[in-house]
C-alpha positions as CSV (number, residue, x, y, z in Angstrom):
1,X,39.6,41.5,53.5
2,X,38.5,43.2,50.3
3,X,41.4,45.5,50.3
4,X,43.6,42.7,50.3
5,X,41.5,40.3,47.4
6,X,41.6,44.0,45.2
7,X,45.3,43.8,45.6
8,X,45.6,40.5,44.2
9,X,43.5,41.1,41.5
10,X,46.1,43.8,40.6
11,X,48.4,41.6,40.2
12,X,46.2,38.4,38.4
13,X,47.0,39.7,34.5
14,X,50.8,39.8,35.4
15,X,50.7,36.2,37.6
16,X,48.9,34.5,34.5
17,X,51.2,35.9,31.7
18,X,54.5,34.4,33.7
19,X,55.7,31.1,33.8
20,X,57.4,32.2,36.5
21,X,57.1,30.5,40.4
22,X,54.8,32.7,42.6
23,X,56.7,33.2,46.4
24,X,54.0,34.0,49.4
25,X,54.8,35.8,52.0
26,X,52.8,36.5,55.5
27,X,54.3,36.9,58.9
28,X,54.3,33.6,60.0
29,X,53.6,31.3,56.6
30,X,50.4,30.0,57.9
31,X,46.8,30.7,57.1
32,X,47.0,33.9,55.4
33,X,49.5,32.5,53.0
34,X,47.2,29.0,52.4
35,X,44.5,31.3,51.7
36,X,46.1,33.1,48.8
37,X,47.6,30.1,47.9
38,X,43.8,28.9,47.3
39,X,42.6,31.8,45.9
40,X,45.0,32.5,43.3
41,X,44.7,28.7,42.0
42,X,41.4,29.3,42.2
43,X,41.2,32.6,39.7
44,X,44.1,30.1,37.4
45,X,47.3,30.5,38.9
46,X,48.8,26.5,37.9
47,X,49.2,25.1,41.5
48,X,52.9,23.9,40.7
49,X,53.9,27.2,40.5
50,X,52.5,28.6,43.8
51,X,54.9,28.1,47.2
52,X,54.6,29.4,50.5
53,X,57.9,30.6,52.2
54,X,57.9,28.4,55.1
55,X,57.6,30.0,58.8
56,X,56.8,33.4,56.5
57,X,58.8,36.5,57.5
58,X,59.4,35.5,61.4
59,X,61.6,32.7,59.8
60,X,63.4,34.1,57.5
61,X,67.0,33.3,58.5
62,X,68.3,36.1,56.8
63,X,69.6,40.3,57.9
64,X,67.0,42.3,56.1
65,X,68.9,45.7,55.3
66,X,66.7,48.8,55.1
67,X,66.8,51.3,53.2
């Protein structure tokens, strides 16, 4: 959606100025996730440092504590 796209845009500057690995997240790890994937490579994110956590947030073996 465009709210989502404006919210990665927000965070392009930041993503391009790292050398650090980029994490996505979606619920289940899936298209959502491939799509960011693609677009931030596309707007010159280096591939090799974006990763998709597999089975997104349903598989995430891990308590989540709240706050």
């Amino acid at each position: 959606t465009v709210a989502e796209t404006e919210k990665l845009n927000a965070t392009l500057n930041s993503l391009k100025s790292s050398t650090q690995p980029v994490v996505v997240i979606c619920p289940r790890g899936k298209g959502g996730a491939e799509r960011t994937v693609n677009y931030l490579a596309k707007q010159g994110i280096a591939p090799y440092r974006l990763f998709i956590l597999t089975n997104g947030q349903d598989g995430w073996p891990y308590a989540v504590e709240s706050k």
